[in-house]
Legacy VTK file of the C-alpha trace (Angstrom):
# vtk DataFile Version 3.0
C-alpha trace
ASCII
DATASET POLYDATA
POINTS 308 float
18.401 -7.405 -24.508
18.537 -7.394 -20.749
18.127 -4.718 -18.165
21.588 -4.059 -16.850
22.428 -5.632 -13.355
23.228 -2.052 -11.965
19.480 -1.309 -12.488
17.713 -4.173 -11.118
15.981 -3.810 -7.788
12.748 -6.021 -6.828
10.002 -3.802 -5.769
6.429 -4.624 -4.896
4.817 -1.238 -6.879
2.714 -2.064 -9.624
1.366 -0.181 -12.823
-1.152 -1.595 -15.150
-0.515 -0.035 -18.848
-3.427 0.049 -21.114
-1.825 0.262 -24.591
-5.061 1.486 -27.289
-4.016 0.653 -30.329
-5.286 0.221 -33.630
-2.258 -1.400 -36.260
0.821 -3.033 -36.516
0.990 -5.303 -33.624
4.870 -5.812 -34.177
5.160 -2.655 -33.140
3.214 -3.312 -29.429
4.919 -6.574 -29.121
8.082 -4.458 -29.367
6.888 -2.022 -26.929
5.521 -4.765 -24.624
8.472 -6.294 -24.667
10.918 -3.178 -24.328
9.042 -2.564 -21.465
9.220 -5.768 -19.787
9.763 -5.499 -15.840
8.194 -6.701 -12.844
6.108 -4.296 -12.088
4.478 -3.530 -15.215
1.288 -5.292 -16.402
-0.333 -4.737 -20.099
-3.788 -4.639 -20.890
-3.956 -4.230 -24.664
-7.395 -2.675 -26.579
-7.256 -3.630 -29.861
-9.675 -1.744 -31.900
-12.654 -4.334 -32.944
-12.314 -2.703 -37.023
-9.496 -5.350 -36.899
-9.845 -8.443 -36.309
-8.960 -10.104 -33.186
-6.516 -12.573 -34.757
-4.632 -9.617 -35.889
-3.148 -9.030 -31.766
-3.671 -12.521 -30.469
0.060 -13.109 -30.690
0.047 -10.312 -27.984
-1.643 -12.521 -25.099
0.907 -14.697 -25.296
3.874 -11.981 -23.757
4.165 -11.715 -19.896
2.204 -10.215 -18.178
0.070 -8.916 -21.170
-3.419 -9.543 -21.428
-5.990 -8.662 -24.500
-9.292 -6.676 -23.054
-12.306 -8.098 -24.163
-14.486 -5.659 -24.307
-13.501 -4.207 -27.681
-15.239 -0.731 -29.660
-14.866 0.776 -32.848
-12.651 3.318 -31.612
-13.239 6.332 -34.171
-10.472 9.154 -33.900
-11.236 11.915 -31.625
-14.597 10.448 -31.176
-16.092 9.301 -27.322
-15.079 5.864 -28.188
-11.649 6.570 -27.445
-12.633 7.403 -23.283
-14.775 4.109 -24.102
-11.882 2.366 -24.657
-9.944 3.262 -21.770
-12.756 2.838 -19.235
-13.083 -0.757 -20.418
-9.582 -1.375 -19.983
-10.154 0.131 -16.104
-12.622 -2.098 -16.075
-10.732 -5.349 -16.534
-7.710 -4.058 -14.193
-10.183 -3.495 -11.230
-11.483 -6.897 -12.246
-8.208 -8.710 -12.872
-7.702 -9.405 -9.142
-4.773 -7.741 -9.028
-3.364 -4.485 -6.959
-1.789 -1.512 -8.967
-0.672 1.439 -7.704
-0.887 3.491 -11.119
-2.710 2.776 -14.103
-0.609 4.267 -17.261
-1.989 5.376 -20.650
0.190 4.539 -23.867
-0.780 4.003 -27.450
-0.105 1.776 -30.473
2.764 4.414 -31.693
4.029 5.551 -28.041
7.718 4.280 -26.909
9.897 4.544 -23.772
12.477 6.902 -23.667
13.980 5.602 -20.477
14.497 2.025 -19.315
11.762 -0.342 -17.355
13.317 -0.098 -14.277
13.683 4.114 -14.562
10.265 3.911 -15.127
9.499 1.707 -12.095
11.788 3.885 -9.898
10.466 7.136 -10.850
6.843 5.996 -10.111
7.468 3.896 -6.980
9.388 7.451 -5.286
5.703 9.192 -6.110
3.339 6.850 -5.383
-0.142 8.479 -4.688
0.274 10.778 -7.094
-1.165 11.310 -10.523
0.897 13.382 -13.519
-1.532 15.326 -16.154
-0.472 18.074 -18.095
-3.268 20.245 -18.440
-3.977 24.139 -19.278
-7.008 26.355 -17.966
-9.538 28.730 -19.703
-8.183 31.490 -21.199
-6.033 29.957 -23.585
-5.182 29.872 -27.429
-6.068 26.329 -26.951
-9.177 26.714 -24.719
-10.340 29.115 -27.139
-10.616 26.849 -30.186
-11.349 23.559 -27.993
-14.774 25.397 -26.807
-16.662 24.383 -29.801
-15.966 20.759 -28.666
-18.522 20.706 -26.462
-20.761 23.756 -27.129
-21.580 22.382 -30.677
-23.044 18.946 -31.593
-20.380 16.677 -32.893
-21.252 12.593 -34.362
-17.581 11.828 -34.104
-18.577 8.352 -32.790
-20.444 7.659 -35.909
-19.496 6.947 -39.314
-21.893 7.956 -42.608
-22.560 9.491 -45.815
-23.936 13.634 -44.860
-22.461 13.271 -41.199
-21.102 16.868 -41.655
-23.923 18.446 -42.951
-26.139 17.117 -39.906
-23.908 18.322 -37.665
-24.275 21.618 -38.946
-27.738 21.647 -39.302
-27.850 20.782 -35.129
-25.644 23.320 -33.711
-27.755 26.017 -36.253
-30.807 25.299 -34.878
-30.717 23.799 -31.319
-29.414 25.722 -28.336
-25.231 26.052 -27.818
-24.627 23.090 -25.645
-23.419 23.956 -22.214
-20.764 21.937 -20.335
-23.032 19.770 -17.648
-21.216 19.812 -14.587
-20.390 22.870 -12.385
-16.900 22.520 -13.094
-13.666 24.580 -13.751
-12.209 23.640 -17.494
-9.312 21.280 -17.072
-7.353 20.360 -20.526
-5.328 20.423 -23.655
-3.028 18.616 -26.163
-0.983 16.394 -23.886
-4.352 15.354 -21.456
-4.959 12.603 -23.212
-1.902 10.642 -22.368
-1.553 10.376 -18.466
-0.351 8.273 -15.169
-2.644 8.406 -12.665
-3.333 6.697 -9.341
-5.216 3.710 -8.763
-7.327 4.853 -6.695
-8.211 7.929 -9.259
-8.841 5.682 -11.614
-11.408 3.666 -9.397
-12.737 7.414 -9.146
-12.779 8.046 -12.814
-14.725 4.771 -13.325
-17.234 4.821 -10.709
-18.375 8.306 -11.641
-18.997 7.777 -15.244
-20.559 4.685 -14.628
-22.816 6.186 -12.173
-23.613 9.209 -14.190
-24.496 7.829 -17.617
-25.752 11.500 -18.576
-22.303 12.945 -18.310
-21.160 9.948 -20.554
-24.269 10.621 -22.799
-23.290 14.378 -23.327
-19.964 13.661 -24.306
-20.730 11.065 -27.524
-21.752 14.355 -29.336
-18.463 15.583 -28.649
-15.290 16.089 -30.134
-11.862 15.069 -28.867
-13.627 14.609 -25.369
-10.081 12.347 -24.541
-8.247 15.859 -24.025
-10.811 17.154 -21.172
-12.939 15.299 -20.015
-11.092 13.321 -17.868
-8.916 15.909 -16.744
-11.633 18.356 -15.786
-13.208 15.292 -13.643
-9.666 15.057 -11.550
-9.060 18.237 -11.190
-12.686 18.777 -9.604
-12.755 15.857 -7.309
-10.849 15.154 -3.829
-7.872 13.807 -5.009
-6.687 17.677 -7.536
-4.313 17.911 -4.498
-2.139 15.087 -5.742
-2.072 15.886 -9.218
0.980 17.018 -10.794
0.812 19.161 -13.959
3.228 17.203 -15.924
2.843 14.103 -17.815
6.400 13.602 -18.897
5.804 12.120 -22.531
7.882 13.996 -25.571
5.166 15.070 -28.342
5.493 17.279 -30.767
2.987 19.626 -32.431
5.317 22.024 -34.259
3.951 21.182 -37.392
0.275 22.653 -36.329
-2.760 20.562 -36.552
-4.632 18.105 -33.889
-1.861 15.492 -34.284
1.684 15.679 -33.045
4.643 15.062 -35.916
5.576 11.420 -36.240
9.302 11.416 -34.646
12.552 10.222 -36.844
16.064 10.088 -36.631
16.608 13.333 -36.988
14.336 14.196 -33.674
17.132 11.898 -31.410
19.171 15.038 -30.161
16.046 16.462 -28.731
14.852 13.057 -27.344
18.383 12.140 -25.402
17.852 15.169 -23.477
14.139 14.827 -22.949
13.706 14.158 -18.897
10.032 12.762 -20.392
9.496 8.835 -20.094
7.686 8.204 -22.939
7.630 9.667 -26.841
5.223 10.039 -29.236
4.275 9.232 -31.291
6.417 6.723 -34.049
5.890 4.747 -37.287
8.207 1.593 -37.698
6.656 1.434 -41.561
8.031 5.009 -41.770
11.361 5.080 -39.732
12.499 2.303 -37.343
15.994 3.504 -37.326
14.384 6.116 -34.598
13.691 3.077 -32.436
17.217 1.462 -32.476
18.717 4.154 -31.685
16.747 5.380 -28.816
17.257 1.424 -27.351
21.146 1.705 -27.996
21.077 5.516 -26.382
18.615 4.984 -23.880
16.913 2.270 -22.893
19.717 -0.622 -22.846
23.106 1.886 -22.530
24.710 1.179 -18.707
23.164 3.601 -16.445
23.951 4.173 -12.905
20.859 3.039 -10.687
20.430 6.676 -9.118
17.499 7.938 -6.880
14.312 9.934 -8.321
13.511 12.556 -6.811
9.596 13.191 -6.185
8.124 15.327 -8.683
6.944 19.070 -7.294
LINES 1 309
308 0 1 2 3 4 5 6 7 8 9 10 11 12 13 14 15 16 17 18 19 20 21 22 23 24 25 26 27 28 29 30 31 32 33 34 35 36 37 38 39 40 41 42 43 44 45 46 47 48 49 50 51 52 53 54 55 56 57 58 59 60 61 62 63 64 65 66 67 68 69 70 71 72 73 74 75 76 77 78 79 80 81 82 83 84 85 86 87 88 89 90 91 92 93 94 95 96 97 98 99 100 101 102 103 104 105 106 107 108 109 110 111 112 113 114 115 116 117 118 119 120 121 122 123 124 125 126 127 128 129 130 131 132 133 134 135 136 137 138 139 140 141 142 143 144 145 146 147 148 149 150 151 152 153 154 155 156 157 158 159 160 161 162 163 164 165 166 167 168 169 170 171 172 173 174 175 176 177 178 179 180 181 182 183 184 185 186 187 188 189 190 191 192 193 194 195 196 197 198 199 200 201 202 203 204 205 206 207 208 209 210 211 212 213 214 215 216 217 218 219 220 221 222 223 224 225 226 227 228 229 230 231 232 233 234 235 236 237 238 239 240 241 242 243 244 245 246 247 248 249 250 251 252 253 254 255 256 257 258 259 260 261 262 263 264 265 266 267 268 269 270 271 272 273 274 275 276 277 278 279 280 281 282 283 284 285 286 287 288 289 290 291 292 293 294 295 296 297 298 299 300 301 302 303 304 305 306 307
């Protein structure tokens, strides 16, 4: 379906998504392609436990390009920050200029059109949207043991538990290795950032292998780490505390609720860009809907304000 006439306007902004996924390619083709606009790039990691053939079909959308360096991407584990640092990696070496770098997932969707999305970014261009919480907090105070205990999240085998006990009993509580204020929570891991803090991002982890040493024995580093490194550098100024995507965690746990039809009333009055997160094996009547109510109804083109 095409973007409606009312909404098209030629722009020179660019964003480079990098869409981590790990199944059902149909479903990122249908994202890719929802998404289609432009100014919007894809850079697709496909986790390397499936085979490569699995997403190859994906290359072949515009503007989408596989990234070769593939990991094992274990949930929670540092192979996740892996992940995205490679696909950083092949945007800064793509030849290209972006202005934002977006993360989405294998089960995120749009909530507003391509062009919204374009619009809304283009009116706050140098700035980067994280939604982030500080120390105290009910969430700080269980997300502690992240980094203060030894975790093998990275690695998968027969008595991993047991060994991870067995290290935070007996070796020293470990402390967080930069002189940093704590900068995190459940939405951190899913962010639009500037290019040029994502240059930042890549260049210090790169150059401080220790920091990305530390973090393997960590757990769920993805909803800190990053954050904590932005929020400490030169560019905290420009950071917005928001990272408009619709997620969630009602149901308790470390994973948000898979959305359904019966979650669209709260998602046509979301103001977030993106959901998440979605299961087209599960419901994919949530996904027509939000196209017919959203993404493809006749909108009025409209100016975006820039976010406070």
């Amino acid at each position: 379906m095409a973007i409606p006439e009312s909404e098209m306007r030629y722009t020179t902004m660019k964003v480079a998504h990098i869409i981590i996924c790990h199944k059902n390619p149909a479903f990122v083709a249908r994202l890719i392609k929802t998404m289609s606009h432009e100014c919007f790039d894809f850079y697709v990691h496909a986790d390397k436990k499936n085979t490569e053939e699995n997403f190859a079909a994906l290359a072949n959308l515009p503007g989408t390009k596989l990234i070769e360096k593939r990991v094992v991407v274990q949930w929670a584990g540092y192979s996740c920050l892996q992940a995205i640092l490679n696909g950083i990696e092949e945007i800064l070496h793509s030849g290209k200029q972006y202005d934002f770098v977006n993360i989405l997932t294998g089960q995120d969707y749009p909530l507003k059109s391509a062009s919204q999305i374009c619009h809304f970014l283009e009116a706050n261009t140098g700035k980067s949207f994280i939604k982030f919480e500080t120390p105290p907090s009910e969430w700080w105070d269980s997300a502690l043991q992240r980094f203060t205990k030894y975790h093998l999240t990275n690695y998968r085998f027969k008595g991993k538990t047991r060994i991870e006990q067995l290290l935070s009993f007996i070796l020293p509580e470990r402390k967080f290795p930069l002189e940093y204020g704590l900068y995190g929570g459940p939405y951190s891991a899913h962010w639009t950032i500037s290019m040029e803090v994502a240059t930042y991002i890549y260049e210090f982890l790169n150059e401080n292998k220790k920091i990305s040493n530390f973090f393997k024995y960590t757990w769920g580093s993805d909803e800190f780490l990053i954050t904590s490194i932005i929020m400490n550098s030169p560019y905290k100024d420009k950071v917005v505390s928001e990272n408009y995507r619709y997620m969630d965690w009602s149901h308790g746990g470390a994973r948000p609720k898979i959305l359904t039809v019966i979650d669209l009333p709260l998602l046509l009055k979301s103001p977030a860009l993106f959901a998440r997160k979605f299961d087209s094996t599960l419901d994919l009547d949530i996904l027509n809907l939000i196209d017919r109510e959203l993404i493809y109804k006749e909108v009025k083109p409209g100016k975006f304000k820039k976010a406070v």
